[in-house]
N, C-alpha and C positions, 0 to 999 in steps of 0.2 A: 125719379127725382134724384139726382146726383146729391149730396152731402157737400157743403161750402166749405172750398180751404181758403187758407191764407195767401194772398200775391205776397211778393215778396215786399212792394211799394207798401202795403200795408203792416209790415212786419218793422219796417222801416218807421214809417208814420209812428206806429204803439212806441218804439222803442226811443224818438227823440221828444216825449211828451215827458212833464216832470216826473221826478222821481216820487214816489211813496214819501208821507211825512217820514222821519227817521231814518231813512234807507237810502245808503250812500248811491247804489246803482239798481238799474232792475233786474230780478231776476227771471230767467227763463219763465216758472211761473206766471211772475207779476205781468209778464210780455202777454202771454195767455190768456192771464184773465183781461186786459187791455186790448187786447186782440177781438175776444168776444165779445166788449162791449161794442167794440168800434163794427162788428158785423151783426150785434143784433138788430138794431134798427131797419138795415138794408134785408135781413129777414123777414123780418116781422111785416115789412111792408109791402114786400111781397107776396103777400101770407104765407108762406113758407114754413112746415112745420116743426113747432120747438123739438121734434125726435133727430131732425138732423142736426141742429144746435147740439143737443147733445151727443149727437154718433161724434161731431168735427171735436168737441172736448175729450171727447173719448171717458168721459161720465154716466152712470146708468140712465137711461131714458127711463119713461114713463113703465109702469107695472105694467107687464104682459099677461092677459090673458092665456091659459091652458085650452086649445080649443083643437089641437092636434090629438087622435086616437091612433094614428096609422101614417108610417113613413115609406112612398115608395122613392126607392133609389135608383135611377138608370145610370148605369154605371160606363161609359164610355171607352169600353177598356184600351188602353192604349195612348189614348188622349186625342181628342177632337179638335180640328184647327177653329181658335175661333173667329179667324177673321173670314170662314166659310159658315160661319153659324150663327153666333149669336154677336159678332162684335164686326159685321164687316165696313171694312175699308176702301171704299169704290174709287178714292180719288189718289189711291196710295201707288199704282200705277202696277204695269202689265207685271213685273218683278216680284210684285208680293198677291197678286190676286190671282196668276193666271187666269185663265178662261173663265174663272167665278167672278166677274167684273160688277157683278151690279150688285144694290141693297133694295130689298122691298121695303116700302112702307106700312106698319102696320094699322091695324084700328085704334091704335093710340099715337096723337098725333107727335111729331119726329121720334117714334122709336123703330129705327130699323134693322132689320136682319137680315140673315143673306138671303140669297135670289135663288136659290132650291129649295125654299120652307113657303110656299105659297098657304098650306093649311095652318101652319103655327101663326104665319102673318094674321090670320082673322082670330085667332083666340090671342092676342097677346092681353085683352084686359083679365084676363085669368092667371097673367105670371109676369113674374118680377125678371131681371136681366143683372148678373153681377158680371160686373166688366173687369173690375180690379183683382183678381184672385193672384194670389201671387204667393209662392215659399222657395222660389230661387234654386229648388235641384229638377236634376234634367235627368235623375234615375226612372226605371220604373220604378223596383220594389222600394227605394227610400221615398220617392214622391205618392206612390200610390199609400203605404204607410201614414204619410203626413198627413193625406188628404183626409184617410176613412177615419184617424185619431185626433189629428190636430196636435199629435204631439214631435216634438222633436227625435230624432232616429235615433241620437246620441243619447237619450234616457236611458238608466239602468235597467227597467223592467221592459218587458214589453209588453204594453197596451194593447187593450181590447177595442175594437173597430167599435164603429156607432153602432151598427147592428145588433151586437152582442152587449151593450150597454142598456140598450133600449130594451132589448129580451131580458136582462137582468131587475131593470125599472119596471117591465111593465108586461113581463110573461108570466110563467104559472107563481114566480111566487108573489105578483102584485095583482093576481086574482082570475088572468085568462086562462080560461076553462076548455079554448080549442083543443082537439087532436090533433090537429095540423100544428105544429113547432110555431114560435114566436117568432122565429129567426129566417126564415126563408130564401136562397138562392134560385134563380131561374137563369139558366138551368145549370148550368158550372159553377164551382168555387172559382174565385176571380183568382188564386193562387199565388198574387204578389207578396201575400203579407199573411202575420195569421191573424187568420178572424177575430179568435176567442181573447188572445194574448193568452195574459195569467190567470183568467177568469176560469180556464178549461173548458173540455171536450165538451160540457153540459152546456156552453153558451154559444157553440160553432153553429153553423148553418146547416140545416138540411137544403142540400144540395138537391132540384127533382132527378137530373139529370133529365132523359129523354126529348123529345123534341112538342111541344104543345102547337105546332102546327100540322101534325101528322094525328089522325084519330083511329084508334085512341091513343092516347098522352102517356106515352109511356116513363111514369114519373117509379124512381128508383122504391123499391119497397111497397109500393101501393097497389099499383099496374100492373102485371105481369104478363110479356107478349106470347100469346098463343093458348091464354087459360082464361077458362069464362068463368063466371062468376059461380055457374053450377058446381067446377070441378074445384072453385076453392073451397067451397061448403062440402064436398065430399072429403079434402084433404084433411079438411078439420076436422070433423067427425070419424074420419081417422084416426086422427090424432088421439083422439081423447078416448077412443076406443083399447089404443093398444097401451094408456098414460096409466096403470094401474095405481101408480105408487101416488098419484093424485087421490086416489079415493079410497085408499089404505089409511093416509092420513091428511084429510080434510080439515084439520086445524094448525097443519104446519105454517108458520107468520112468511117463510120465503117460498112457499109452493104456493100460500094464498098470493104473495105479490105478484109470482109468477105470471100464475093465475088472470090476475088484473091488470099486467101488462099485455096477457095475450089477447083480453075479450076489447082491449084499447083498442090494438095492432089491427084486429081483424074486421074491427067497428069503422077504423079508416079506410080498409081493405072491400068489406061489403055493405057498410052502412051508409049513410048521408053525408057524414063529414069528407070520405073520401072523392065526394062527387065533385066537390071544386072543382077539380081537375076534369073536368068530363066539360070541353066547352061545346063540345054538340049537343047542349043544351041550351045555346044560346042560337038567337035566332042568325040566321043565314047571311043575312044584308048586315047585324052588326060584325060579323066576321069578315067580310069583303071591307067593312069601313075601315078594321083596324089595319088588315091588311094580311093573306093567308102567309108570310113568312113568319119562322121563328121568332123578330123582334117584336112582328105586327098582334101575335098569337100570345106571347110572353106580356104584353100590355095589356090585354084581355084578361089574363089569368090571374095578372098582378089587380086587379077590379075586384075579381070573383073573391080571390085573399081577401083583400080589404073589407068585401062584405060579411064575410067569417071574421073579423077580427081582429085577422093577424096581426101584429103591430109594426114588425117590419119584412119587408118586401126588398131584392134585390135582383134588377134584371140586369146580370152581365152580360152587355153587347158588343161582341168582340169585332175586331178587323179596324181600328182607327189609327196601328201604328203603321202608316204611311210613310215611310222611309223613300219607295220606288210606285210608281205608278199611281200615285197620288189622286190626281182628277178622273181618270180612269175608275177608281175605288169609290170616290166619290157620286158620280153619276148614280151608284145603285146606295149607297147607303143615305144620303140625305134624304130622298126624295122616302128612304122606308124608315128613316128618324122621324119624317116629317109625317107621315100618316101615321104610325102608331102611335107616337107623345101628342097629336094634335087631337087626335081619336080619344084617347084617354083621360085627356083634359076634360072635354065635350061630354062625356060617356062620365065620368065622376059629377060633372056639375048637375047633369042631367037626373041623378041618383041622388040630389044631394051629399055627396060623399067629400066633396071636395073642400068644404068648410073644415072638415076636421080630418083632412087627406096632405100630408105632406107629401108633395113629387122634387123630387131633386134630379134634375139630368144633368151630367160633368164626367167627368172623367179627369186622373192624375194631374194631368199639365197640356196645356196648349200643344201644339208646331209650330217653327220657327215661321213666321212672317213671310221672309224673305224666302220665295220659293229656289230648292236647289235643281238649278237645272242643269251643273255639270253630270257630267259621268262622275262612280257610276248611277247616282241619283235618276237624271234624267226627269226631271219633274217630281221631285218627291218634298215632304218638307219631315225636319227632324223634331225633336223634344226641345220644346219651351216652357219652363218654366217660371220664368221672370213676370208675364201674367197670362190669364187665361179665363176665360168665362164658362159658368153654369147659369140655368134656368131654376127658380123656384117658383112654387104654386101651392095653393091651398094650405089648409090647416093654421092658420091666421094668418100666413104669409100676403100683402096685400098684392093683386095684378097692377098693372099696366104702369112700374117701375123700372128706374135703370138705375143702380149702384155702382159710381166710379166710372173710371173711365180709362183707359191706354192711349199710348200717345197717337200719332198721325198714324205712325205705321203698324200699329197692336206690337212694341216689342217690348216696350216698358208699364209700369202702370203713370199714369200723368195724374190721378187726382185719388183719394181714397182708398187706400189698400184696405183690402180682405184678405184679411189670413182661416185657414183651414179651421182653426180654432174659431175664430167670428161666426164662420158659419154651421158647425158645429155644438156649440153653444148656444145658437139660436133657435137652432132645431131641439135643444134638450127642452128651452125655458116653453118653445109654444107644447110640446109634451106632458108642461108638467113635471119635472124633474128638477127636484129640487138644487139649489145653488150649493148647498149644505151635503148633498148626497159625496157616501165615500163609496170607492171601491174594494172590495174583500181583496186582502192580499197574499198570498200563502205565504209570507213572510213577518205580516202583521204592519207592512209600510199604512201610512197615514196618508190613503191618494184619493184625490177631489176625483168624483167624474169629469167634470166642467175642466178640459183642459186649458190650461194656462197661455198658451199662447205660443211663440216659437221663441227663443233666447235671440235678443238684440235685434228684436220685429217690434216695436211698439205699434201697437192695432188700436184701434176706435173700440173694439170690442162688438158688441152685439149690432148684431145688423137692425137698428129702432128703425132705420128711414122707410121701411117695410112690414112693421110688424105693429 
């Protein structure tokens, strides 16, 4: 459900009605609040929910429930076009679609998406569509920045990503008791930005590296190729064989940490927690469903996490900066976007996991619209940021919505801007994270989690028409 702006005929109407008793003209305000009387009726009678009344005010909506335990991120790195994904434009003509010409229909009636997601088209009452995303740079690392903080580039400090906020909220020291990290990468660090900011090295991501479609999963530190499980139990009892100065002095406070950091290390190494990562535990047909590549195997694995607890989950899936060869690139990666996120949707609800599963699939910033088909392009589309669309799901997030909208041709936003901070924000409040919550600073600054917003972006704020 789109959020109701103002026509301008309407802006017009509020503005020649009397003025306030006492009050020589009207002000911007008073326009506003006469604005909103003039479209609640036309609301209401629609039945139309007061959340979007309040998103179009840009006033807190109604108290959100905390029903988020776990956030996965697919991270689109590069930036996904989205008039080939979730925002397409069939009537916009050969110019801005090439060969990606048509819009599927989904199980929600006129939400459509593009003509390579045949499996997301059947789950769409499972997720939401934001159309309007927008913060104006066409960098990578300052757009990918904006996006994972929501904050502006030009800040003096440098902010910590959502990841590492969420591990700060809601990892060992807000009571998770995994071995597996709170913060999780599958399988590269996205490397445009830093993760931690000023939070430091304790809130970055473990990275698995390795590839989780190859078995076994050779995840960094855990796995190691060519050694079985027998020879790591002989290593260690090696170890502890030749460690005298350990039983010399068995009440030393940093040989005991030692100590307790290694029987961790080796418990994720030989013990049960390490097994997440072993998806050859999973039966055969759901590996073919997600799909045996890298992204298809990384959605599976981002499942197995969430049933451990993890809290947050990031699968950077690379290859979306499309500069040359465009549609070419295309062909292989929608159709393995579209089985792995459609799978995992399917595969969380199925587990129950999905009520208290946030999925966020986006990436930085759009591509231009208007396909470049000069040299030396040749079919390629470039960085857009002016707007761009992500997919949300689960963890209160409501399905079978659309937020906002871009114009004829996806090159502007035309109704409801989402700023990075909106959706950001919204992901903290379904978390559970408080509005109140500071960030530690090593300088002792005074900083909100909940970023503020972009400077001279006025936003609706929290995404209500959804949640």
């Amino acid at each position: 459900m789109n959020a109701p702006s103002m026509s301008d005929d309407l802006w017009q109407a509020c503005a020649s009605s009397p003025a306030l008793p006492g009050s020589p003209c009207l002000t911007r305000r008073d326009l506003l609040r006469r604005g909103l009387v003039c479209t609640a009726g036309a609301l209401l009678a629609n039945n139309l929910s007061l959340r979007a009344l309040a998103a179009a005010a840009g006033t807190p909506g109604p108290a959100v429930t905390a029903r988020a335990k776990s956030v996965i991120q697919i991270w689109l790195w590069g930036g996904a076009c989205h008039l080939d994904t979730f925002d397409p434009k069939p009537g916009a003509g050969a110019e801005y679609t090439g060969p990606l010409s048509g819009a599927l229909e989904t199980t929600v009636s006129g939400m459509r998406i593009g003509e390579s997601l045949p499996l997301l088209a059947k789950q769409a009452r499972n997720y939401s569509l934001i159309r309007s995303l927008t913060h104006g740079n066409n960098g990578h690392e300052t757009a990918a920045y904006m996006v994972q903080t929501g904050r502006s580039a030009s800040d003096r400090s440098v902010f910590p990503s959502m990841g590492a906020v969420v591990s700060l909220f809601k990892g060992q020291d807000a009571g998770y008791t995994g071995l597996v990290p709170p913060y999780v990468v599958l399988t590269e660090l996205q490397g445009r930005f830093s993760e931690a900011g000023f939070l430091g090295a304790r809130y970055k991501p473990f990275a698995t590296g390795g590839d989780p479609a190859r078995d076994p999963f050779g995840v960094e530190g855990v796995v190691a190729a060519g050694l079985t499980e027998d020879r790591q139990r002989d290593r260690r009892e090696l170890l502890h064989r030749i460690n005298t100065l350990a039983r010399t002095m068995p009440a030393d406070p940093v040989l005991t940490a030692s100590a307790q950091a290694e029987s961790q290390a080796y418990d994720l190494i030989l013990g049960d927690a390490g097994k997440v990562f072993d998806a050859s535990q999973e039966p055969a047909a759901l590996r073919d469903r997600y799909g045996r590549t890298t992204f298809g195997q990384s959605c599976l694995m981002a499942r197995r996490l969430v049933e451990r607890g993890v809290p947050f989950i990031t699968i950077n899936y690379k290859g979306w900066d499309t500069h040359k060869r465009h549609f070419e690139v295309m062909r292989t990666k929608l159709p393995e976007l579209d089985r792995g996120l459609a799978t995992l949707l399917q595969d969380l609800s199925d587990r129950g996991l999905l009520d208290s599963t946030i999925v966020w699939c986006g990436g930085e910033f759009g591509r231009t619209p208007r396909v470049l088909w000069e040299a030396p392009w040749n079919g390629g589309r470039g960085h857009h940021g002016r707007v761009f669309s992500a997919l949300l799901a689960g963890g209160g997030f409501r399905g079978g919505q659309v937020v906002g909208a871009s114009d004829a041709h996806g090159e502007d936003v035309a109704e409801r801007p989402v700023h990075p901070s909106d959706l950001i924000g919204s992901v903290y409040s379904l978390l559970g994270i408080s509005e109140d919550a500071r960030l530690p600073h090593p300088e002792g600054l005074d900083l909100r989690a909940y970023p503020p917003g972009l400077p001279g972006k006025p936003s609706p704020g929290r995404l209500h028409e959804i949640m």
